[in-house]
C-alpha positions as CSV (number, residue, x, y, z in Angstrom):
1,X,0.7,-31.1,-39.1
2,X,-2.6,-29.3,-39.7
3,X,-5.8,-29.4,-37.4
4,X,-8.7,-28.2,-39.1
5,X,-11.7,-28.0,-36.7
6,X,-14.9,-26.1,-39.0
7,X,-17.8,-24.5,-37.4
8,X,-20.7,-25.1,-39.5
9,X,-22.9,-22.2,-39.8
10,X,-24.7,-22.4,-43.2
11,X,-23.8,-19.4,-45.6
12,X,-21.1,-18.1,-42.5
13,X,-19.3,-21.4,-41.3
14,X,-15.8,-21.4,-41.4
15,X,-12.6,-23.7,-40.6
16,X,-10.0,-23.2,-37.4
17,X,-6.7,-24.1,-38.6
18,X,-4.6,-24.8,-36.1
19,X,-1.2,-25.6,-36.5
20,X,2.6,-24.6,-36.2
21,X,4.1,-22.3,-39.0
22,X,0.6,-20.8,-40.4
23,X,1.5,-17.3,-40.2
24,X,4.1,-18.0,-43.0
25,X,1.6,-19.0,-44.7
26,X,-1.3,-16.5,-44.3
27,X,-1.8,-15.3,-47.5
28,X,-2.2,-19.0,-49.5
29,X,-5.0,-19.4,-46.8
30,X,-6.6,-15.8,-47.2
31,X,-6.1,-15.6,-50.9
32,X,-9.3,-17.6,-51.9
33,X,-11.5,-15.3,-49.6
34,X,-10.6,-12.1,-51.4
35,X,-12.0,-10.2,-54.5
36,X,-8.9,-8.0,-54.8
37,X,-5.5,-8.8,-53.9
38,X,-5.2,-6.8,-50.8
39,X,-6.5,-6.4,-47.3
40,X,-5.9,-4.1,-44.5
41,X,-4.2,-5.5,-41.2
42,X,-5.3,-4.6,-38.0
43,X,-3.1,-5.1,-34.9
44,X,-1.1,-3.8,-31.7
45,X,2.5,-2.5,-31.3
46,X,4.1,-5.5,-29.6
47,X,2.6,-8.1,-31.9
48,X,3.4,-6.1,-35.3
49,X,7.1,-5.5,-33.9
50,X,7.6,-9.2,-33.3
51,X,5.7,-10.9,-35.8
52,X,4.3,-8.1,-38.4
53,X,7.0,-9.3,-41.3
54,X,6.2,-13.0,-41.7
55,X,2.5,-11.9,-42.0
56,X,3.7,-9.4,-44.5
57,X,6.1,-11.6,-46.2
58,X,3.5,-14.5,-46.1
59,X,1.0,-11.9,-47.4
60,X,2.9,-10.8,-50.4
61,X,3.9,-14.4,-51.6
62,X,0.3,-14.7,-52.2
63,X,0.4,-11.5,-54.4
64,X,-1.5,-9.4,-51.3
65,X,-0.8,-6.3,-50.6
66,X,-1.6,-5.1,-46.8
67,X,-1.6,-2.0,-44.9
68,X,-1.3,-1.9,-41.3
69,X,-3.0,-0.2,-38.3
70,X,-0.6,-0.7,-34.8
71,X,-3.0,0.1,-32.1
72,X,-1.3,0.6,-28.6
73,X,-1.1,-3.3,-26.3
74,X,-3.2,-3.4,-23.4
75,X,-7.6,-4.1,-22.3
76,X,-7.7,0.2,-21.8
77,X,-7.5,0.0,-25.7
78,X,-10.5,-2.1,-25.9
79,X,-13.1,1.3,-25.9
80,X,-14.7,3.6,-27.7
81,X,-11.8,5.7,-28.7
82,X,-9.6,3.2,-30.2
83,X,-13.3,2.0,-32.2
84,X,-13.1,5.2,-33.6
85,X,-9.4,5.4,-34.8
86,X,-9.6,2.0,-36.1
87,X,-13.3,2.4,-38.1
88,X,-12.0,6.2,-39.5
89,X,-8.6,4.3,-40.8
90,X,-10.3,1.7,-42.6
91,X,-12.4,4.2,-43.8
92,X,-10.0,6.0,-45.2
93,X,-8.2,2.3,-46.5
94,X,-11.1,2.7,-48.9
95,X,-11.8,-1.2,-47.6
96,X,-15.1,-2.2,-49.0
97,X,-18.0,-4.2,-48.1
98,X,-16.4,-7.1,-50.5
99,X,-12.5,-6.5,-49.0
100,X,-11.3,-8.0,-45.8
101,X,-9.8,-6.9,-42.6
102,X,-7.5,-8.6,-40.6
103,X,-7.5,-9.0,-36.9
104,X,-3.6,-9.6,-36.2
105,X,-3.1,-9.9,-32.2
106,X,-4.7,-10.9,-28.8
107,X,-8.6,-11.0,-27.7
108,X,-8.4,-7.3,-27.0
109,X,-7.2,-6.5,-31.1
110,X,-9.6,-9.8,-32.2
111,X,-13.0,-8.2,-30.4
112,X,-11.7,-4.3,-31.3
113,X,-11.4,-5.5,-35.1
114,X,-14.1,-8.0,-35.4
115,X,-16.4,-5.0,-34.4
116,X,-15.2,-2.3,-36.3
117,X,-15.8,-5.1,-39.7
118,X,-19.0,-5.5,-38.0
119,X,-19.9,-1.9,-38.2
120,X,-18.1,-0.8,-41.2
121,X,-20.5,-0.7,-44.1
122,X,-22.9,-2.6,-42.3
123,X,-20.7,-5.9,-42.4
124,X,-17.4,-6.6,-44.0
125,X,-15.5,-9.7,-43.8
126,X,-12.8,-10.5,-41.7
127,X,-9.7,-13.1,-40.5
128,X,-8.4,-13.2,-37.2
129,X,-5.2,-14.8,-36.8
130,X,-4.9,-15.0,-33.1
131,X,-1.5,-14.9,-31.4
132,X,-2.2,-15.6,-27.9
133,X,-3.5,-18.8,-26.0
134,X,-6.5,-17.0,-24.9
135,X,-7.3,-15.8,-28.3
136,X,-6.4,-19.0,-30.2
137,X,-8.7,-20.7,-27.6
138,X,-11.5,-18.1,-27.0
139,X,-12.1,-14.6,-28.4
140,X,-10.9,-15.5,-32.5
141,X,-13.9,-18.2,-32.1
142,X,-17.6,-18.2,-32.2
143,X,-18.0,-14.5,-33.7
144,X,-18.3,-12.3,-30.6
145,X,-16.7,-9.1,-31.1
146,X,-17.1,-5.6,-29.1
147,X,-15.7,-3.6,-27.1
148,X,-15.8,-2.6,-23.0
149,X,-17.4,0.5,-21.6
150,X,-16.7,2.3,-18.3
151,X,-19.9,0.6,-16.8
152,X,-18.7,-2.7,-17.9
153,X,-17.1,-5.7,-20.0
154,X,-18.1,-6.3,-23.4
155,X,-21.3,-4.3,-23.2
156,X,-21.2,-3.0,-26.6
157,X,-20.8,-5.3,-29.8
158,X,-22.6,-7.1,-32.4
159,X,-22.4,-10.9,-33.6
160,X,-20.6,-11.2,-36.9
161,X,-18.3,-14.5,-37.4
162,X,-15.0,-14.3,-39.0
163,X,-14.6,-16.6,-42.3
164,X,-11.2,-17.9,-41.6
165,X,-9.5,-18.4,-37.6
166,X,-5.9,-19.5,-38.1
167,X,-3.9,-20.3,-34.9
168,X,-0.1,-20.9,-35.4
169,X,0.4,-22.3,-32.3
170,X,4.3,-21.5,-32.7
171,X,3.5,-17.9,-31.9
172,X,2.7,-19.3,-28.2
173,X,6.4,-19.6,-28.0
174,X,6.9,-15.3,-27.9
175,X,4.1,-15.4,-24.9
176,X,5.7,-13.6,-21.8
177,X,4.8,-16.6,-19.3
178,X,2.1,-14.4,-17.4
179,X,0.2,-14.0,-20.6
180,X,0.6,-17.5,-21.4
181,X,-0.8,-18.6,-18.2
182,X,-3.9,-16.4,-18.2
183,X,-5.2,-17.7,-21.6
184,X,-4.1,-21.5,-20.4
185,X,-7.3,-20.1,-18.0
186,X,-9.5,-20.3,-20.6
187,X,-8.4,-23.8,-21.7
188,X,-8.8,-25.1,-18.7
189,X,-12.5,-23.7,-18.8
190,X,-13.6,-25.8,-21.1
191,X,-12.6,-29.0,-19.0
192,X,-14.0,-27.7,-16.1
193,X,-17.7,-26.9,-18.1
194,X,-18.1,-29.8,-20.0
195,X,-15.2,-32.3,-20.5
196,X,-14.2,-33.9,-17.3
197,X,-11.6,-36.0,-19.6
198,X,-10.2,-32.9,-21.0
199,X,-9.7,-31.4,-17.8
200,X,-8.0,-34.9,-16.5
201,X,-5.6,-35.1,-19.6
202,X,-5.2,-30.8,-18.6
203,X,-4.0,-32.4,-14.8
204,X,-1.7,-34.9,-16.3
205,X,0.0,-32.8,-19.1
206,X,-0.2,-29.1,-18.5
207,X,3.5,-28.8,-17.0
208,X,4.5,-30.4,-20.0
209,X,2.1,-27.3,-22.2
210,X,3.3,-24.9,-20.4
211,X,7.2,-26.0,-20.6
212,X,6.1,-25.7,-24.8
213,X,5.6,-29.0,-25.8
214,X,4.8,-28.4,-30.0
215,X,2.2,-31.8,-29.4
216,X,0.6,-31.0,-26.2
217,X,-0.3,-27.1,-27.3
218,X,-1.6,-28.0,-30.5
219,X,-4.0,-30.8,-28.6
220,X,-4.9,-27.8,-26.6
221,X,-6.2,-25.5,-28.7
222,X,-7.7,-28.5,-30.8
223,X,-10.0,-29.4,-27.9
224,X,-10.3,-26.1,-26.8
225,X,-11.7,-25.1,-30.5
226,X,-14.0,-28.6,-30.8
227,X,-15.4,-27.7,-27.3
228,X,-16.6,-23.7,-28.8
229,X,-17.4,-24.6,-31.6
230,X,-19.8,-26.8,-30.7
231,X,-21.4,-25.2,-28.5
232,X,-21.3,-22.3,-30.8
233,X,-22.8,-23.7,-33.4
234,X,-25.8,-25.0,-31.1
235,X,-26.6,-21.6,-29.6
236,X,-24.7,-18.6,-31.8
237,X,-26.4,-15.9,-30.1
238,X,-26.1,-16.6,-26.5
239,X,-29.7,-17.6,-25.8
240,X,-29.2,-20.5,-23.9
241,X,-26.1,-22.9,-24.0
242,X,-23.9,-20.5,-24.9
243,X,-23.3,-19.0,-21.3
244,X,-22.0,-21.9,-20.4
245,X,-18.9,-20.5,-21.7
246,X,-18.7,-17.6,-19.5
247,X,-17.7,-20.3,-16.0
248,X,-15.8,-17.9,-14.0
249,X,-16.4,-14.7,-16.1
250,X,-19.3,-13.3,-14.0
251,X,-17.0,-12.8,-11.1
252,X,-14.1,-12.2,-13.3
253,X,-15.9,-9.3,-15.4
254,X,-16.4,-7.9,-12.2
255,X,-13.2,-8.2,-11.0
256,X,-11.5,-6.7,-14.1
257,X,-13.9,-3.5,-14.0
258,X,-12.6,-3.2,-10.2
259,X,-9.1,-3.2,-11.1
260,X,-9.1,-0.8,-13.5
261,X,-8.7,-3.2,-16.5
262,X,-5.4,-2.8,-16.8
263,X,-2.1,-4.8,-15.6
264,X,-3.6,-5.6,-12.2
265,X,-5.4,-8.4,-13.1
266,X,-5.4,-9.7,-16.8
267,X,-8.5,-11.1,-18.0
268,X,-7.6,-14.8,-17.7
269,X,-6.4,-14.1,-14.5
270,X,-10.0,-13.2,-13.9
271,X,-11.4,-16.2,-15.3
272,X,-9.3,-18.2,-13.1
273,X,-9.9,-16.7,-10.2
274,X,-13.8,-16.5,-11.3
275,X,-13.6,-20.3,-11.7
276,X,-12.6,-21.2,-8.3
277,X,-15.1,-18.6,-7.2
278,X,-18.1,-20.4,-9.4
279,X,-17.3,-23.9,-7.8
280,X,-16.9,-22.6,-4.6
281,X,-20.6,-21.2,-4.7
282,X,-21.7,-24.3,-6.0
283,X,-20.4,-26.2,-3.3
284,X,-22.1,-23.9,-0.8
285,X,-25.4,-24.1,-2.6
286,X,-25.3,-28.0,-1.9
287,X,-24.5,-28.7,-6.0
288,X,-21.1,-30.1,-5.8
289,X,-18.6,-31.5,-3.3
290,X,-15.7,-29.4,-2.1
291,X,-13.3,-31.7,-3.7
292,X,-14.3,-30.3,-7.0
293,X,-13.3,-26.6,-6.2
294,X,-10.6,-27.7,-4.6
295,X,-9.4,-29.6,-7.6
296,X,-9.8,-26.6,-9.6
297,X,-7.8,-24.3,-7.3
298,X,-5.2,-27.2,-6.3
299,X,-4.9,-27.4,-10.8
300,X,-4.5,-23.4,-11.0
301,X,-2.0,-23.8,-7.6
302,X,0.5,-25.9,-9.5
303,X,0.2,-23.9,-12.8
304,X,1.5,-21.3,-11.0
305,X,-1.7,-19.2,-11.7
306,X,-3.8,-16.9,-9.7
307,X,-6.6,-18.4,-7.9
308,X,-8.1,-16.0,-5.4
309,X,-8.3,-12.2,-4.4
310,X,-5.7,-12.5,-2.2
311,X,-4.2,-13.1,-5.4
312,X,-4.7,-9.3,-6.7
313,X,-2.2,-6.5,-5.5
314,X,-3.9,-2.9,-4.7
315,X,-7.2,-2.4,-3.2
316,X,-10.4,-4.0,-3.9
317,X,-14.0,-2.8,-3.2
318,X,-16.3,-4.4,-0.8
319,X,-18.4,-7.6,-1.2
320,X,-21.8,-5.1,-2.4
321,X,-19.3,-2.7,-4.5
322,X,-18.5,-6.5,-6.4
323,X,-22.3,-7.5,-6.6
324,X,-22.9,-3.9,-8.3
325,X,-19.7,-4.4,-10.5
326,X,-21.5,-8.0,-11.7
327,X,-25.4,-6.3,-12.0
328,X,-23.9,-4.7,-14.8
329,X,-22.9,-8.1,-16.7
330,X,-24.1,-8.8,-20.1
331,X,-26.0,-11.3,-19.3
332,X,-28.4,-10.0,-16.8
333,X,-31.8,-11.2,-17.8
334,X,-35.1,-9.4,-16.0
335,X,-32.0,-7.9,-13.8
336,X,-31.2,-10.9,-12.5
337,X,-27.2,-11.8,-12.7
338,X,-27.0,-15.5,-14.6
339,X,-24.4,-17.5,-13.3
340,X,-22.4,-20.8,-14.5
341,X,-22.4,-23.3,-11.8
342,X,-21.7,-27.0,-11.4
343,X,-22.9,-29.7,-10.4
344,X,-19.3,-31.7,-10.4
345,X,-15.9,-31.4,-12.8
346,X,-16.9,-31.2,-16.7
347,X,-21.0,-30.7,-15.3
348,X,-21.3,-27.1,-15.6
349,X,-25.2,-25.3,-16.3
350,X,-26.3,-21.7,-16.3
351,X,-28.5,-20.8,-13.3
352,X,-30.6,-17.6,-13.4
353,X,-32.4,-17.3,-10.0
354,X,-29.8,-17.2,-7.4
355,X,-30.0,-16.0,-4.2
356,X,-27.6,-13.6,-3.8
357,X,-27.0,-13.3,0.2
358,X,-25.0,-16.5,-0.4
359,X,-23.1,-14.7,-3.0
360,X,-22.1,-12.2,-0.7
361,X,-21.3,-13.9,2.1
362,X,-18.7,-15.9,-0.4
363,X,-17.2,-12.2,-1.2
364,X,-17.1,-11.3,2.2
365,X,-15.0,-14.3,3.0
366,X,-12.5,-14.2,0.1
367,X,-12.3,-10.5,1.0
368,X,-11.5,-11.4,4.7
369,X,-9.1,-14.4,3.5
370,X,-7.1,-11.4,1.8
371,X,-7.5,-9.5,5.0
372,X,-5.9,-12.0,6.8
373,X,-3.4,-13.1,4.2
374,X,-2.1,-9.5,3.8
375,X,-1.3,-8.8,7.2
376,X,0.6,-11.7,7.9
């Protein structure tokens, strides 16, 4: 069975298919979108080793012809360099302003890809076909695409939506468990922003989506995909509602850019962690109860899942080298940092003037908790 959830954008909306088996079946779905029978692929190693022949097979039944671009796995590829390697090649693919590239991999390939169509030409089109649960939930929707700096996450990039997402959710099945977990972060965002049901029905039946239950995933991503898109369509460009969909990344931007971005702490793991973090401030700002942060931390507890710096091997800078790390977010407006707080499970809102010794002194403490858990 087929979900379809479209994202209605004028001249630039689009459909999510979700949906075992659609890789297989890639090029029937791309076919209508192009003006010549070909398209060039863009993807990384691990995901063109495992899954690059039933895109090309799926291609080629359609009459499409592909060339392919294997980037190496990992965030450090999400920069300036790889931009460059990926923007020459298509370049020299001869892909036009009418042709379409392919984003064939995780968030890392979908925001490297959608950027360098963004840029190429001034605008080409492009797919992504997402093959992780963070991508499938997250980065293949709502047309944000760039790439991270030294100084920061996602601080260069453009808006420019894809015109087809599909998300074979039988791809989820390859996931090494780790990976799987950290997107299964992003899903549970979305419950914890605006969907208090969701996030209940995530409590009940996540055991049984994590084990791999076809029914359970595919609901999932379906909610997951309602959830952005709507909010998406209300607010594309991030002036207002739209940051609502960054719960937990303020302190888990932060976090990535002190670990390095690399296999420390994987971006969901961030968001997670950032999460707990978000509610925890709340509580201490007087918004929320402490049951609700601890709900969210029990949930992430019996996923399995990371849920607090003691949580992060290596070192980690102190609570004022963090609050730097997070001045350098995206959304800093008037150089204040916006944050995603709540006012209770599924009643998250952005908040742009808060005090940050409260902040701080939340750091300090999660830094001391890891202290303390360390030496024991």
């Amino acid at each position: 069975m087929i979900d379809i959830v479209h994202v209605p954008l004028g001249t630039r909306a689009y459909d999510i298919r979700i949906g075992a088996g659609l890789l297989a079946q890639a090029g029937t779905a791309i076919a209508p979108l192009l003006r010549r029978p070909r398209v060039a692929v863009l993807t990384e190693a691990r995901v063109a080793a495992l899954h690059g022949p039933t895109l090309a097979a799926g291609l080629e039944a359609a009459g499409i012809a592909s060339s392919v671009l294997a980037l190496e796995p990992g965030e450090a590829t999400k920069g300036w360099r790889s931009l460059e390697t990926a923007v020459e090649w298509l370049i020299g693919e001869k892909v036009a302003r009418d042709d379409v590239v392919v984003a064939f991999g995780g968030g890392v390939v979908g925001d490297l890809a959608g950027f360098a169509a963004a840029v190429l030409r001034r605008g080409v089109g492009f797919v992504q076909i997402p093959t992780t649960l963070l991508a499938q939930v997250d980065s293949s929707v709502g047309g944000k695409t760039g790439i991270n700096s030294p100084q920061g996450k996602n601080l260069v990039g453009a808006f420019h939506q894809p015109r087809l997402v599909l998300a074979d959710t039988g791809l989820l099945d390859t996931l090494p468990e780790r990976d799987f977990l950290a997107g299964y972060a992003e899903v549970a965002k979305y419950g914890l922003l605006g969907d208090s049901e969701f996030f209940a029905w995530l409590e009940t039946n996540a055991s049984a989506l994590r084990a791999g239950d076809p029914a359970a995933r595919a609901h999932a991503v379906r909610r997951s995909c309602e959830m952005k898109a709507e909010i998406v369509v209300r607010d594309e460009t991030e002036e207002g509602d739209r940051a609502l969909l960054n719960l937990g990344h303020t302190f888990g931007h932060a976090l990535e850019a002190a670990t390095g971005y690399g296999d420390r702490l994987l971006h969901g793991e961030g968001v997670a962690i950032g999460c707990v973090l978000a509610f925890e401030l709340s509580a201490r700002l007087g918004l929320c109860s402490q049951e609700a942060p601890s709900r969210a931390a029990e949930h992430f507890a019996h996923m399995g899942m990371r849920r607090r710096l003691a949580d992060i091997p290596g070192e980690l800078p102190d609570a004022d080298a963090l609050l730097g790390l997070m001045a350098q977010d995206k959304k800093v407006r008037d150089g204040r940092i916006t944050f995603i707080l709540a006012r209770d499970i599924g009643e998250a809102f952005v908040a742009r003037d808060v005090d940050l010794a409260p902040v701080r002194a939340l750091l300090a403490d999660a830094l001391a908790e890891r202290s303390r858990l360390t030496l024991s």
